[in-house]
C-alpha positions in Angstrom: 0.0 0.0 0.0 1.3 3.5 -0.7 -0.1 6.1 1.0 1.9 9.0 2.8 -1.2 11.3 2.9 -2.8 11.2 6.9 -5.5 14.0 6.1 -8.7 13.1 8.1 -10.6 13.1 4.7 -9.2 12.2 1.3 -11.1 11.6 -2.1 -10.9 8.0 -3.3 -11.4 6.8 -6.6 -13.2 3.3 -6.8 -12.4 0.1 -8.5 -15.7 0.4 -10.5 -14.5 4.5 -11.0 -16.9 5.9 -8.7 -15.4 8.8 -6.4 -16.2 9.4 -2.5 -14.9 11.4 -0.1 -14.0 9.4 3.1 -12.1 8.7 6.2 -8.3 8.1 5.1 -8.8 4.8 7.6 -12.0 4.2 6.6 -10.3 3.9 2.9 -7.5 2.0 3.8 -10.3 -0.7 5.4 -12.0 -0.9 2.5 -8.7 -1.5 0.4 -7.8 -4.3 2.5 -11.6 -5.6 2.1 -11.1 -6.1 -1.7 -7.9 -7.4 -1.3 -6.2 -4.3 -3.5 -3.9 -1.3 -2.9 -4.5 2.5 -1.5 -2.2 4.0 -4.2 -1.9 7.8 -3.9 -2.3 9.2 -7.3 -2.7 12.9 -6.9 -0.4 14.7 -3.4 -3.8 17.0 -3.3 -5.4 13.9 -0.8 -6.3 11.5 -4.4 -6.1 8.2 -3.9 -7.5 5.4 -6.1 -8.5 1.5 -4.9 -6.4 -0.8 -7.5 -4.4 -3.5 -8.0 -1.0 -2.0 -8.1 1.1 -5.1 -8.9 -1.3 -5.4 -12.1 -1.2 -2.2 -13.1 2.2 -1.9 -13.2 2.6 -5.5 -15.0 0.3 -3.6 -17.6 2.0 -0.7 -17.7 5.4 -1.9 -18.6 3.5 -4.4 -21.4 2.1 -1.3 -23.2 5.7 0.8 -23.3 7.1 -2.6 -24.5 4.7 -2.6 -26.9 4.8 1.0 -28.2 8.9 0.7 -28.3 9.5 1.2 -31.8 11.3 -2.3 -33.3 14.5 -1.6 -35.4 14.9 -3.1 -38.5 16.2 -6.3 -38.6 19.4 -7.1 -40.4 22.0 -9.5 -40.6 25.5 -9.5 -42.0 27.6 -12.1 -43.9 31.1 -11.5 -44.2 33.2 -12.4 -47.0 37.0 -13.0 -46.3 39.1 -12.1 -49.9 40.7 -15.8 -50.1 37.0 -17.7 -49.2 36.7 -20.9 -51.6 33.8 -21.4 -53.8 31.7 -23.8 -51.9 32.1 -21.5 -48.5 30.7 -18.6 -51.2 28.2 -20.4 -52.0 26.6 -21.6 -48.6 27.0 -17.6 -48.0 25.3 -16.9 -51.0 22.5 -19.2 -49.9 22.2 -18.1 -46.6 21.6 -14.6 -47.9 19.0 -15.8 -50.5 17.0 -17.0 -47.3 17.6 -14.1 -44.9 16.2 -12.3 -48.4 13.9 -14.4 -48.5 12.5 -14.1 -44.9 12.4 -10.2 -44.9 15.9 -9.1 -43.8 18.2 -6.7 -44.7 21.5 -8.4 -45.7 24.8 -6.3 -45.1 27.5 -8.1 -47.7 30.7 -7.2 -46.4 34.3 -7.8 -47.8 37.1 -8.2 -45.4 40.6 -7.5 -46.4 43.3 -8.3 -43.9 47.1 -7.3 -44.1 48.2 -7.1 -47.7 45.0 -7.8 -49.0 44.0 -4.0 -48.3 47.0 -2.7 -50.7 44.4 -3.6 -53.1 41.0 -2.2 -52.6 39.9 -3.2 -56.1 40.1 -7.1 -55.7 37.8 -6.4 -53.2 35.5 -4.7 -55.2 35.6 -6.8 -57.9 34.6 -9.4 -55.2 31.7 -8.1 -54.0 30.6 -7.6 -57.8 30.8 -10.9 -58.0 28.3 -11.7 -55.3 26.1 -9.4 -56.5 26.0 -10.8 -59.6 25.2 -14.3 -58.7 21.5 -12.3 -57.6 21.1 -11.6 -61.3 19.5 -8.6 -60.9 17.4 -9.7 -57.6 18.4 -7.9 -55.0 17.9 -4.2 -54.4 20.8 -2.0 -52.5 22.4 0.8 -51.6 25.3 2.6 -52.4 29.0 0.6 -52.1 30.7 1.6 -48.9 34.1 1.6 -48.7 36.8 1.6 -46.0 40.2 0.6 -45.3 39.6 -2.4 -44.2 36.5 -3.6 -45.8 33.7 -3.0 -48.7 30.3 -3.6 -48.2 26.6 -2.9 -49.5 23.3 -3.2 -48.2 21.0 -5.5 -49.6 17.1 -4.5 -48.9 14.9 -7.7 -50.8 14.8 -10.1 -53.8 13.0 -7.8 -56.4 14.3 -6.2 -59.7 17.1 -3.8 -59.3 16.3 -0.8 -60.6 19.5 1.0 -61.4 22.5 -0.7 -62.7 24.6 2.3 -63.2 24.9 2.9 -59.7 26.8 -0.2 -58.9 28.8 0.5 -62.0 29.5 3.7 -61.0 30.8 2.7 -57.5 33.0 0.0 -58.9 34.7 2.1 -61.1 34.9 0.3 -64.3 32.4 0.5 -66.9 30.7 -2.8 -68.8 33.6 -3.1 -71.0 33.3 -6.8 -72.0 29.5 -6.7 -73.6 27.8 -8.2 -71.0 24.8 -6.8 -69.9 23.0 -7.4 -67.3 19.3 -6.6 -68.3 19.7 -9.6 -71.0 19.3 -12.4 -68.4 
């Protein structure tokens, strides 16, 4: 019980909301009666008859509920000397993240002498994106000194090719297109 109020008379709000002035003792009876709590809402001699331990369960569900969820992601990083079948199982696992709704963050890793060439890793991550065949959607390529990587949002048709062109730095030199397959 929480009460710090000792006024003769206080106003006390009812489990079925109806109000009444009363006895402070004569409120703290009738609490105990019903088996619930003397909470103090107002310090202007307030109270209210509840269940405290319920209401406060109830309170924290609803600002759980009203947090706001991020976005889930997940990441799969790339190392630059990963064998074929290790790519692939990566590959697939992203196809199924994809798949389920998340955001996929391809990343690149270069380690030691690896990062005297940024490029390889570019042309790396190319290379994953083009085993989507146009599927995925993404952002921009982001680049640092130890890794590359892109956000991938779903499996739909990309919409600009340029972009990723752009980023790489190289243009489609060899006559392969994309938008043919």
């Amino acid at each position: 019980m929480s009460y710090k109020n000792n006024n003769s008379t206080v106003l006390v709000v009812k489990p079925d909301g109806q109000t009444e002035k009363m006895d402070i003792n004569k409120a703290r009876l009738l609490a105990r009666a019903l088996g619930l709590d003397l909470v103090e809402v107002n310090r202007n001699s307030v109270y209210k008859i509840m269940d405290k331990g319920k209401w406060k369960y109830e309170q924290k569900r609803l600002k759980k509920k009203n947090t706001y969820h991020a976005i889930h992601s997940k990441e799969i990083k790339f190392g630059m000397r990963i064998e074929s079948h290790d790519m692939d199982t990566k590959i697939g696992h992203i196809k199924n993240f994809l798949e389920k709704g998340f955001d996929v963050r391809i990343t690149v890793e270069m380690r030691g002498r690896e990062r005297r060439n940024p490029q390889a890793a570019m042309e790396k991550l190319n290379s994953i994106l083009d085993t989507f065949n146009e599927q995925v959607k993404y952002d921009k390529i982001n680049r640092s000194n130890t890794q590359v990587s892109v956000l991938t949002h779903s499996l739909c048709k990309r919409e600009n090719n340029a972009n990723r062109n752009d980023e790489a730095g190289k243009d489609n030199e060899n006559g392969n297109s994309q938008e043919n397959n």
